[in-house]
N, C-alpha and C positions, 0 to 999 in steps of 0.2 A: 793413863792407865786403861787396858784395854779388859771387858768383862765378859769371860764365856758365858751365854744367855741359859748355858745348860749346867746341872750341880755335877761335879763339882766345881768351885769359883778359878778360873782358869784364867792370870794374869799376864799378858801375852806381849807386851809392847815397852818400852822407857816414857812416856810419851803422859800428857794429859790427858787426852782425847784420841779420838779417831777421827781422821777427816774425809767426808764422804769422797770426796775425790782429793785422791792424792795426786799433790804437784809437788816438783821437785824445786828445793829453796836455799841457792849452798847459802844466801847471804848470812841464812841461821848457822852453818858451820865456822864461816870465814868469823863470828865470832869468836872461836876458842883458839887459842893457842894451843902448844901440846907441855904437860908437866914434865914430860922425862926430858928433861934439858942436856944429858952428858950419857956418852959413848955408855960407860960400867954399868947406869940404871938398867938401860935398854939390855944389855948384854945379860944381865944377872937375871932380870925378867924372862926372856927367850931361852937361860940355863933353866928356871923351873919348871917353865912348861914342857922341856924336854924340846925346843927347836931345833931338831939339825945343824952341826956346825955349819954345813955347806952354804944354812940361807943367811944372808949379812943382816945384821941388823943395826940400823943406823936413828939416830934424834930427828923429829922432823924440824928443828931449829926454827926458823919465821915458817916454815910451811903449815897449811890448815890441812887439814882430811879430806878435802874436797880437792882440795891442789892438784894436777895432772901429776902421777909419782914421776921418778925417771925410770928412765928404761929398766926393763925387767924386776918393778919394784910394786910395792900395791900399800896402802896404809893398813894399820893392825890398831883396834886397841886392846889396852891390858885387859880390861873387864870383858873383853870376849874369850880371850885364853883363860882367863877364870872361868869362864862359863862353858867349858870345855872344848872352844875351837884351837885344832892339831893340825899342824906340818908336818910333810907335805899333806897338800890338801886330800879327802878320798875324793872318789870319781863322783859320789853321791852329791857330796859338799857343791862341786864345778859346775857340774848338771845345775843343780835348785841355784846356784846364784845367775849361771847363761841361763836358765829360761827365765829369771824375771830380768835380768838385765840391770842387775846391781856389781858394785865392788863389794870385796869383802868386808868394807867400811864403814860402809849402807845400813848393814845388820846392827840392831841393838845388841846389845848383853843378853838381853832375855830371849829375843829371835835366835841368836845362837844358842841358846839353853836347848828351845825348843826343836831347833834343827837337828842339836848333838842328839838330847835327849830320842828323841825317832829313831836315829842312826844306833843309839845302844839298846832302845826297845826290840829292834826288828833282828839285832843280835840278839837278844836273849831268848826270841820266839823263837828264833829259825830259821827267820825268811830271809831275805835279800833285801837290803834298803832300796824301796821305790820312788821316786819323783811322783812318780800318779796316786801311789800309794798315800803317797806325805799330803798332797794337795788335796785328797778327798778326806782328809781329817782337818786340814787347817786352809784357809785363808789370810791372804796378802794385807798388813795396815801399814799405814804410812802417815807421818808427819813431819813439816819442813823436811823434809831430805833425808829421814831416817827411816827403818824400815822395821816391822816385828810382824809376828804370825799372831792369827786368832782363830779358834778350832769353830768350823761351816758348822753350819745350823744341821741339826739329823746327825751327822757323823758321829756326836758321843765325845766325852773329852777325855783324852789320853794324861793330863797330866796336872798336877796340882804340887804345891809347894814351890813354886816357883820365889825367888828372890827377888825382896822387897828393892823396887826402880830405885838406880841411885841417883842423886841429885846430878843436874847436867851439867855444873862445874866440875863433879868427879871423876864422872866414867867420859864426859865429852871432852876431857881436857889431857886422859892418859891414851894417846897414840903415837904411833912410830912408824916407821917405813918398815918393811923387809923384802929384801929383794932373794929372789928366787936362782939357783944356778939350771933350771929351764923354764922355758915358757910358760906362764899363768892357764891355766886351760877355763878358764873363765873372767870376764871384765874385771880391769885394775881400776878404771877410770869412772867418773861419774857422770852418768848419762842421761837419757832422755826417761821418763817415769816408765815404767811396763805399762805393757799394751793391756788393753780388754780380754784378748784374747788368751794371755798366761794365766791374767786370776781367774780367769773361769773354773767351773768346776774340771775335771777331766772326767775322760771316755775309759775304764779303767777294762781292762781283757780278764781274760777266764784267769789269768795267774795272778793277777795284781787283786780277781772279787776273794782268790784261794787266801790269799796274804792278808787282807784286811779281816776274814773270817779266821785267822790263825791269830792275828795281833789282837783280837774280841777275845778269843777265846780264853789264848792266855793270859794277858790281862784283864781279866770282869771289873776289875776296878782301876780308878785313876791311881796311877804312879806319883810318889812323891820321890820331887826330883829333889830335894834338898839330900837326900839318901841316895837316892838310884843313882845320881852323878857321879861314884865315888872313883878315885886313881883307881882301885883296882879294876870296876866297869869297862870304866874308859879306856885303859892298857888291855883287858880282853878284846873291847867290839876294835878298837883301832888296830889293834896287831892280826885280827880277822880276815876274813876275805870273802864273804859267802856269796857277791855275786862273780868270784873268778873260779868258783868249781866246777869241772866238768864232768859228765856224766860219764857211767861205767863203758868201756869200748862192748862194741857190739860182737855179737858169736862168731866164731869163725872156726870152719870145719875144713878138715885136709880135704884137697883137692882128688877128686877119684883119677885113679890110675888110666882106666880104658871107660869106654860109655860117651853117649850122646850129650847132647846138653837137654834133650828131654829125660834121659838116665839121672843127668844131672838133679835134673826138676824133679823128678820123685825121690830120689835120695833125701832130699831136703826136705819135702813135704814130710815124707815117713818118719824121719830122724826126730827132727826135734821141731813138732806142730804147737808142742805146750810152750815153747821157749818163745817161741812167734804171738800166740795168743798173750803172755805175760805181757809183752813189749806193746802190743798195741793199746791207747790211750784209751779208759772208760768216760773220760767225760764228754757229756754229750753224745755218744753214742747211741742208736736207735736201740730199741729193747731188743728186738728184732733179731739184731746184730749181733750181740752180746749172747743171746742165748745162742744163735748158731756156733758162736766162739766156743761156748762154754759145752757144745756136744762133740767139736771139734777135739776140745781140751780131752772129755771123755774116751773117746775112740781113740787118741792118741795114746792113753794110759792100758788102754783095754788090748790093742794090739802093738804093745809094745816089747822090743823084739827079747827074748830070752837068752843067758849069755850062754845056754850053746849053741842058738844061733850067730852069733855074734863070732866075727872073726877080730881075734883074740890078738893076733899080730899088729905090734904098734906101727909097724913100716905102710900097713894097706890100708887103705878106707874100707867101711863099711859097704858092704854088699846084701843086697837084700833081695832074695829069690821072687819070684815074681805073684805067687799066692801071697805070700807076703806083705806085698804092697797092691794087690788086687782089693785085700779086705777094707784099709783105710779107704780108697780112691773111691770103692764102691758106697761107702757112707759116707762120702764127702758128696757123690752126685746124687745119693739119697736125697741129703740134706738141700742139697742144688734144684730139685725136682718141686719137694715140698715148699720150699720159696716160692718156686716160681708159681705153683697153684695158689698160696696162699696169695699173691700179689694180684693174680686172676681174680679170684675169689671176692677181696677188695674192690678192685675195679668195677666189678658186676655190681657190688652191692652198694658203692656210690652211684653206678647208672640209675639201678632201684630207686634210690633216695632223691637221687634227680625227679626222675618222671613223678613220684609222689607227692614231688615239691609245687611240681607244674601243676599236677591234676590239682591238688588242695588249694592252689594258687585260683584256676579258674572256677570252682565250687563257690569260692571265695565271693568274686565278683559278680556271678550268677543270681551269690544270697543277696548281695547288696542291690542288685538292679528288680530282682524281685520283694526285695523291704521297701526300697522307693514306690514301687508302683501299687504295692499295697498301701499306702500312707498317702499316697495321692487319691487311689479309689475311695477313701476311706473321708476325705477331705470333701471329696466332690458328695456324696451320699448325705457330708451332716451339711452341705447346706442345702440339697435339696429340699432331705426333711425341713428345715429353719422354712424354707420357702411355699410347702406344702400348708403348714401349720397356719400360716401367717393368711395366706388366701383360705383356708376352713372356718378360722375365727373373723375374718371379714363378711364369710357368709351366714354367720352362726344370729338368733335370735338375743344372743347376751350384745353382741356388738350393735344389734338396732336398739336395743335398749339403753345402752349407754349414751349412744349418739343422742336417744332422742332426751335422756334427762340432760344434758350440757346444754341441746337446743334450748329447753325448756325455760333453764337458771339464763340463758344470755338473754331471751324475748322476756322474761319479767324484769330483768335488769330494764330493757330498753325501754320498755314501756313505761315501767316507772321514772323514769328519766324524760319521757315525754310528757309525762303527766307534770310533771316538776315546774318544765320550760312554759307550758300552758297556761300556769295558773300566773306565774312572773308577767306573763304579756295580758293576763286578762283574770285581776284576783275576784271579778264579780261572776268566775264560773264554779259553777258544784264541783265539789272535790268528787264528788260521790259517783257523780253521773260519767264520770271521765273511766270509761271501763273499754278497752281494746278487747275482742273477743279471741279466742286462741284460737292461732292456726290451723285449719283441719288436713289429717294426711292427705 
């Protein structure tokens, strides 16, 4: 059982554990045999999940789940069509199993919950089911040979309620073949573990941060799949298609009669300037930009043509006399002018910033070699003093004074130290008479 680290408790795997590196183990599969033992089970099962007659559905008899299928076939189990995986597969589905480089077999019950469950979220937002998308909410787990999702640390968890793991005698023992009337467009077979590279996080683009900021929004809180799962969900996001819609065809104006193809170019420019500003993308665009768009937008409203100007006959193109299109053009090179000083203007005042960088740069190191060498004069002055003091008090009368009382205390020591050794060699001398007389300066 796999634990999102974040609330709410987000149960993500079939499995006991997680293992830090996942290796791939069919031995743990060639374990189970499969319970649908006859043609009708298999048939009746692939009737309610709504299979396509077209795909066969056959017993996998002695074969294991891991077994190489035959040609144009892949293993199924029931508990993953309980858990909402549908035939034919979507292009989402194909995608997330080729890039980790599993069979459809690989997935747990609950990996498939989580896979569906995404795929009916990003219906119900709006958006388009993303592989980058899916992958910056969830991370890859694996044990022996099977495979579940667990939502990446930061992401936020999308989902709770998930159904309690069934015992691996039940759900690893209900599988079947089904063979496909075209080509799988993802691994039937069981392969080498995914690389480092797939569970990494992904590199997500300006549309995919759009979508993840849409699926937040909509959902503030975790989804309970035990509810969100329902037939009716599942029949809307499957019978869906949001990423095969194409966007509205682009404008298109009758071809003019007579004129240049610079006639051309101002026709077009004058006509329809707000239709051109609409189309072009705000995101990430310089501010710069957007306001020039946005005066563009302006003049284009302002000298926009009156319909008795306007040739009224549906057979001709518009024609537009030459004051006419003199006025846009002219504040359009307005607008061209003032850029361009404003760009000037910029330049100059990074040079400014430049050279003020330089000059404060070398003031800088000015103060610093003028702090050193104050700090050194400064250095040299206290030990002169130290040295001045030191020869004043050598010549000072305090210092003959002191010398001479230490003189004084060592010649009574010694003397009496003589007198000592004196009397030891000869005890019949006067203690008395024994007087050294003091030094004279």
């Amino acid at each position: 059982m796999e634990i999102c680290p974040t609330s709410p408790v987000l149960i993500l795997s079939d499995t006991d554990s997680d293992d830090a590196a996942a290796t791939l183990s069919r031995s743990a599969s060639e374990r189970f045999t499969s319970s649908l033992c006859t043609q009708a089970e298999v048939e009746a099962l692939c009737k309610k999940h709504g299979v396509p007659p077209e795909f066969t559905a056959q017993p996998a008899v002695d074969r294991r789940a891991c077994t190489p299928p035959r040609r144009g076939a892949t293993c199924v189990y029931a508990h993953a069509l309980e858990a909402g995986l549908r035939f034919p597969l979507h292009a989402f589905f194909s995608d997330a199993l080729s890039h980790f480089r599993l069979a459809p077999s690989q997935l747990t019950p609950n990996g498939w919950r989580v896979l569906v469950g995404f795929f009916v979220l990003c219906h119900s937002a709006g958006v388009p089911p993303s592989l980058a998308v899916f992958r910056h909410f969830f991370s890859l787990s694996s044990r022996n040979g099977w495979y579940g999702f667990k939502c990446r640390k930061g992401a936020g968890a999308l989902f709770t309620g998930l159904t309690s793991p069934k015992s691996d005698k039940e759900w690893k023992r209900g599988f079947f073949f089904l063979t496909s009337p075209e080509p799988w467009a993802c691994p039937v077979r069981w392969g080498e573990p995914p690389s480092n590279i797939s569970t990494s996080g992904p590199a997500l683009s300006s549309n995919d941060k759009k979508s993840v900021a849409k699926l937040i929004h909509k959902h503030s809180a975790a989804v309970d799949l035990r509810t969100f799962l329902s037939e009716n969900n599942l029949a809307a996001a499957f019978s869906s298609n949001l990423a095969g819609a194409s966007p509205p065809p682009p404008l298109q104006l009758p071809p003019p009669s007579t004129g240049s193809e610079v006639s051309d170019l101002i026709l077009d420019e004058a006509v329809a300037p707000a239709e051109k500003v609409k189309a072009e993308p705000e995101w990430g665009t310089p501010a710069l930009s957007r306001k020039k768009r946005k005066l563009e937008e302006v003049a284009s409203t302002k000298y926009e043509l009156r319909p008795s100007e306007r040739n009224t006959s549906p057979a001709a193109p518009t024609m537009l006399s030459m004051p006419q299109v003199a006025k846009p053009l002219g504040y359009a090179l307005e607008l061209d002018e003032n850029q361009t000083a404003t760009e000037r203007d910029a330049a100059a005042l990074r040079e400014q910033l430049e050279e003020m960088k330089q000059v404060m740069e070398a003031e800088r190191e000015k103060a610093k070699v003028e702090l050193a060498a104050a700090k050194q004069a400064a250095e040299t002055a206290v030990e002169s003093a130290k040295t001045a003091a030191v020869q004043q008090f050598l010549g000072s009368k305090e210092y003959t004074r002191l010398v001479a009382e230490q003189a004084l205390a060592a010649y009574e020591r010694g003397a009496e130290v003589m007198k000592n050794v004196a009397l030891r060699l000869n005890p019949r001398l006067d203690a008395a008479k024994l007087l050294l007389p003091l030094p004279l300066d």
